[in-house]
C-alpha positions as CSV (number, residue, x, y, z in Angstrom):
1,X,157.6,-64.6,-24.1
2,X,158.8,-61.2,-22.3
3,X,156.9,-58.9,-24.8
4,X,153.4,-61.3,-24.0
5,X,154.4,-60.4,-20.4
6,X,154.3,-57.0,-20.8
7,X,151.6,-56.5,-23.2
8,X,149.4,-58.5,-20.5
9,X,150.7,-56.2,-18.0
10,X,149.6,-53.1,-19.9
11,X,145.9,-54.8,-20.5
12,X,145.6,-55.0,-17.0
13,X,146.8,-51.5,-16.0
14,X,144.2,-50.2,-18.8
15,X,141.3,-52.6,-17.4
16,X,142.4,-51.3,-13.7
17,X,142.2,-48.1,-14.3
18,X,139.3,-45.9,-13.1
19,X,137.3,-44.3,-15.4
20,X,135.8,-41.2,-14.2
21,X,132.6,-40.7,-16.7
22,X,131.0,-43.5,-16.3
23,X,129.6,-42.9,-20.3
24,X,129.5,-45.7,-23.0
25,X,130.0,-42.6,-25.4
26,X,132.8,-43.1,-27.7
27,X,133.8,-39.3,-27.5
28,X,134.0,-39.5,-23.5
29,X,135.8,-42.4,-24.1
30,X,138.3,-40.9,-25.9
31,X,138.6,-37.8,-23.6
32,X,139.3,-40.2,-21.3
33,X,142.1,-41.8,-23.3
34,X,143.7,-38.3,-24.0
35,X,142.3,-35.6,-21.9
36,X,145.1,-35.5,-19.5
37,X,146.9,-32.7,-20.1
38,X,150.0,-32.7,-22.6
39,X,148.3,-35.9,-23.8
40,X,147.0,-34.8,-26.9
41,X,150.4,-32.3,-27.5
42,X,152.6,-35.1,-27.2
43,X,150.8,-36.9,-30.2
44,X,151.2,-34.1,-32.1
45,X,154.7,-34.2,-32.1
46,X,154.7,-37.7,-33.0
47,X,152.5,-37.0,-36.0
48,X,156.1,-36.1,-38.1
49,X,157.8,-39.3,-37.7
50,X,159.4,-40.9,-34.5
51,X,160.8,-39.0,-31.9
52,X,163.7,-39.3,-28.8
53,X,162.9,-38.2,-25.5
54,X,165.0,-35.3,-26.0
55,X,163.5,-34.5,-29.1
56,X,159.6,-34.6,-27.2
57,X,160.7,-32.1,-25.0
58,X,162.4,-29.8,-27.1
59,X,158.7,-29.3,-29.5
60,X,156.9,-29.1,-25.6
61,X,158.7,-26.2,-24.1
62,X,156.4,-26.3,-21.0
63,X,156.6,-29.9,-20.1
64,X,158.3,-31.3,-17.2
65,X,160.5,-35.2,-17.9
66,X,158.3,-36.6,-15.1
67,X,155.2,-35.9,-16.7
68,X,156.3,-36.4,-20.4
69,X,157.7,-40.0,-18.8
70,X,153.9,-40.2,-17.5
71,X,152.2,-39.7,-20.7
72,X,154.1,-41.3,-22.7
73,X,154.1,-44.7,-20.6
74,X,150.2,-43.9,-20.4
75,X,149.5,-43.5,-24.5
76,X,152.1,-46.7,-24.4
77,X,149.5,-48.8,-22.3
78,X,147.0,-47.7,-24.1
79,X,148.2,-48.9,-27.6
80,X,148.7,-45.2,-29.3
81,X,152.2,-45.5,-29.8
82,X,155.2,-47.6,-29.2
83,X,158.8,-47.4,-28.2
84,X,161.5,-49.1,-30.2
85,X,165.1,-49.0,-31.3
86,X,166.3,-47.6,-34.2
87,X,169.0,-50.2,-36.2
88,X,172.8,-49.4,-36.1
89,X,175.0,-47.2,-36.1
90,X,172.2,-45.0,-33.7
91,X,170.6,-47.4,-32.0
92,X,168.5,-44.8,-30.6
93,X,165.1,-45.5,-28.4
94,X,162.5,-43.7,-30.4
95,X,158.8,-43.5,-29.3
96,X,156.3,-43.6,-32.5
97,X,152.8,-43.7,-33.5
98,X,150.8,-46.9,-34.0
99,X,148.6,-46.8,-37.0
100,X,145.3,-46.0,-34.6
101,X,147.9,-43.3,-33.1
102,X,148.4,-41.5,-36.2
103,X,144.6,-41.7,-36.8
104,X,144.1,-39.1,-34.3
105,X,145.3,-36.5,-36.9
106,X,141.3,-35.1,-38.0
107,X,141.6,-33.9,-34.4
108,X,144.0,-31.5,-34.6
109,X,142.7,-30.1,-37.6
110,X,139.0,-29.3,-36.3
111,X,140.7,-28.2,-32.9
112,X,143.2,-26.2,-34.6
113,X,140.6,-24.6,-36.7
114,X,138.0,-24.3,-34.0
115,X,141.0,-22.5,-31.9
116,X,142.0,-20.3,-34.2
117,X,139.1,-18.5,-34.4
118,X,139.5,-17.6,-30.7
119,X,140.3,-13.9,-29.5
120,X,142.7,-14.9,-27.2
121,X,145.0,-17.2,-29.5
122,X,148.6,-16.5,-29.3
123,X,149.8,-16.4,-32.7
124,X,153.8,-15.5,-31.2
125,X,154.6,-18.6,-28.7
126,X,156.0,-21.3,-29.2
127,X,155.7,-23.5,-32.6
128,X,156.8,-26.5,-33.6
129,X,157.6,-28.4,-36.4
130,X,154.4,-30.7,-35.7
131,X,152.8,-27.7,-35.5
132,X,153.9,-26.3,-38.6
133,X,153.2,-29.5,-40.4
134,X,149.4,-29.8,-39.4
135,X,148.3,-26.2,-39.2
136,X,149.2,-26.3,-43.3
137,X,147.1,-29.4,-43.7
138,X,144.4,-27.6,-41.5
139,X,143.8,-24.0,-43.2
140,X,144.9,-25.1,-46.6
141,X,142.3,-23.5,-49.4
142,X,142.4,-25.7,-52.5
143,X,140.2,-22.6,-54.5
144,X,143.1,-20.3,-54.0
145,X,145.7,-23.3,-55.2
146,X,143.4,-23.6,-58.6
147,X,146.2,-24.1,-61.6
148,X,148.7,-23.7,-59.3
149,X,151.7,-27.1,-59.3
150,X,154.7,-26.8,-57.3
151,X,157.4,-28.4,-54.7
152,X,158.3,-26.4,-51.3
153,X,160.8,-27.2,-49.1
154,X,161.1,-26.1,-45.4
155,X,164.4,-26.2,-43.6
156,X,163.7,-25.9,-39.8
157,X,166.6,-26.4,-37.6
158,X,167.8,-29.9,-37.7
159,X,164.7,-31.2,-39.4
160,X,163.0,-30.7,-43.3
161,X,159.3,-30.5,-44.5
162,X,158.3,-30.9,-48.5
163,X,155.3,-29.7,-49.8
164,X,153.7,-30.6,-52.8
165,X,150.8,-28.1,-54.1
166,X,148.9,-29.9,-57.0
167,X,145.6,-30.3,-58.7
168,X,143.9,-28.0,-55.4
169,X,145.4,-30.7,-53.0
170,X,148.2,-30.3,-50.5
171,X,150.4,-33.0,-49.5
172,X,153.3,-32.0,-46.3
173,X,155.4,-35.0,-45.1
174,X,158.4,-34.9,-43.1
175,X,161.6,-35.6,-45.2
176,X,164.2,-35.0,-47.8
177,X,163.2,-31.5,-49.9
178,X,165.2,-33.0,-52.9
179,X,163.3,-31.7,-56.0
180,X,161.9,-28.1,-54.4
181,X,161.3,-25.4,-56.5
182,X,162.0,-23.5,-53.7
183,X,163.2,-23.8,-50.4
184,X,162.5,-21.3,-47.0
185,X,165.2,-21.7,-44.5
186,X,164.0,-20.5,-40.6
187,X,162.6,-21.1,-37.2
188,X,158.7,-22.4,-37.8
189,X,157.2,-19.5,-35.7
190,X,159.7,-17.1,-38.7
191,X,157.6,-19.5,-41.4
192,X,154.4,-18.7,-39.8
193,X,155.1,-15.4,-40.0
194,X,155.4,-15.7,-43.7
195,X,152.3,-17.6,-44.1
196,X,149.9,-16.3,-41.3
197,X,151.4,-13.2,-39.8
198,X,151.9,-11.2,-43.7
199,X,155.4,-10.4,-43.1
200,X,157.1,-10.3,-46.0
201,X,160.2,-11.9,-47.2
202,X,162.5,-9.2,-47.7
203,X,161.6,-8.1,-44.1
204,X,162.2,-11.4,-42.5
205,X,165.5,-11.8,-44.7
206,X,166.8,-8.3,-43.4
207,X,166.0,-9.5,-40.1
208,X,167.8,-12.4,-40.6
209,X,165.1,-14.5,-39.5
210,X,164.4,-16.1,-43.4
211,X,166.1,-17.2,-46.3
212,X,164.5,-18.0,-49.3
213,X,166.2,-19.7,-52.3
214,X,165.1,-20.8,-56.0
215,X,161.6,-19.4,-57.1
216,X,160.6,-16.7,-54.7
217,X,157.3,-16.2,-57.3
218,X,156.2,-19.6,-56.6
219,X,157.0,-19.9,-53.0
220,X,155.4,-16.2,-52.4
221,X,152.2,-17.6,-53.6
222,X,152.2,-20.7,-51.9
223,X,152.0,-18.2,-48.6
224,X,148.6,-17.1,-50.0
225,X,146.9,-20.4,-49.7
226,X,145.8,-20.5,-46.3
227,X,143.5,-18.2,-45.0
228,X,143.1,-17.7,-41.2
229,X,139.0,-18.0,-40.3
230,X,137.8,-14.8,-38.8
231,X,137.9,-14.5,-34.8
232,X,134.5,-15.0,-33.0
233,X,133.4,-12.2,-30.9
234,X,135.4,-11.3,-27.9
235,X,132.8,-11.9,-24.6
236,X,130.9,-8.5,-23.6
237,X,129.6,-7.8,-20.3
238,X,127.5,-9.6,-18.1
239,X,124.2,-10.1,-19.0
240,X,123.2,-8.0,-15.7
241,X,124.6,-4.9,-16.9
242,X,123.6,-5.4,-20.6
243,X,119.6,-5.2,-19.7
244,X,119.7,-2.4,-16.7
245,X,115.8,-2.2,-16.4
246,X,114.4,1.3,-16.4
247,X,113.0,3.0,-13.1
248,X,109.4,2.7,-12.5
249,X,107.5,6.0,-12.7
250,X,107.5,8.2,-9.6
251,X,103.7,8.2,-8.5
252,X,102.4,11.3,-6.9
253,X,99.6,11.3,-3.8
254,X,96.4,12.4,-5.7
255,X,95.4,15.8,-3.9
């Protein structure tokens, strides 16, 4: 009887609530579900599993409690994710994804792609493991994977990613990395790096950034599969200055 209560309370907070566009469009629709900002960010996090409070703020950096309480009450009402309990001995509150919430994941990837390509994208701040996670679903090239089988395991502070490259396709899950062929051991920016930035692993190991164990062949390949697209051309000068028109002749009085 309690839960009814509430989810009738959250119905009418959601039916309350003004809607600023006005538009029977589905896309404006959905801007209007997540265009808040940190909306969108705090999904992503999600996307890996659940996640505590603590762990929510640790992948956003920038965010404040009182506005990650907001959103997260907000995506609640709005039926993209719930909060629930995990079972004994924890009995941690965890907030996760409903099933329409993780189908918000084809968002990231055309955003992340479509940002990428941007001449102002900070490749060096902060990354998270979500982060990590979706930008190798995003710019993964099956062509450059042709003929190419193997298990990768990421350790990233308290929490592991395995890859499985097979067949041209990718598949990255959260979870155990039992069974890698090879196994990278870093921060997920240091990871990035390796895949993105070019740096090599010997560098990153000297730096003490990196470790790489089992088949360093295979997993120095793997960083080969995904291609950054090319940056679109940074802005040039106002239109004003680009067309400066010419002087007009100089006419002399006839004699």
């Amino acid at each position: 009887m309690k839960s009814e209560k509430i989810t009738e309370g959250a119905q009418s907070t959601i039916a309350e609530r003004r809607w600023p566009y006005r538009d029977a469009c589905a896309a404006a629709h959905a801007l209007e579900l997540l265009g808040e900002r940190w909306t969108l960010l705090v999904i992503r996090e999600l996307m890996t599993g659940p996640r505590r409070f603590g762990d929510l703020r640790a992948g956003l950096p920038g965010i404040s409690a009182n506005v990650l309480t907001q959103r997260l009450e907000w995506l609640e009402e709005a039926g993209v994710l719930v909060r629930r309990e995990l079972p004994p001995p924890s009995g941690a509150k965890v907030y996760e994804l409903t099933e329409w919430g993780y189908e918000a994941e084809p968002i990231f990837r055309v955003v992340g792609r479509w940002g990428a390509r941007s001449p102002f994208h900070d490749p060096t701040a902060a990354f998270s493991v979500a982060s990590l996670m979706l930008s190798l679903r995003t710019m993964f090239d099956g062509r450059r994977a042709a003929g190419f089988s193997a298990r990768i395991g990421f350790r990233l502070g308290r929490e592991t990613l395995l890859v499985e490259v097979a067949d041209g396709g990718i598949d990255v899950r959260a979870g155990p990395i039992e069974g890698a062929g090879a196994v990278l051991t870093g921060e997920p920016r240091t990871v990035a790096a390796a895949i993105y930035g070019g740096q090599s692993f010997e560098a990153l190991e000297a730096a003490g950034a990196l470790a790489v164990e089992g088949d360093r062949e295979a997993a120095r390949r793997f960083t080969t599969f995904f291609p950054l697209p090319d940056k679109a051309p940074l802005p040039g000068p106002p239109s004003s200055e680009l067309h400066v028109p010419s002087p007009a002749p100089r006419r002399h009085p006839r004699p």
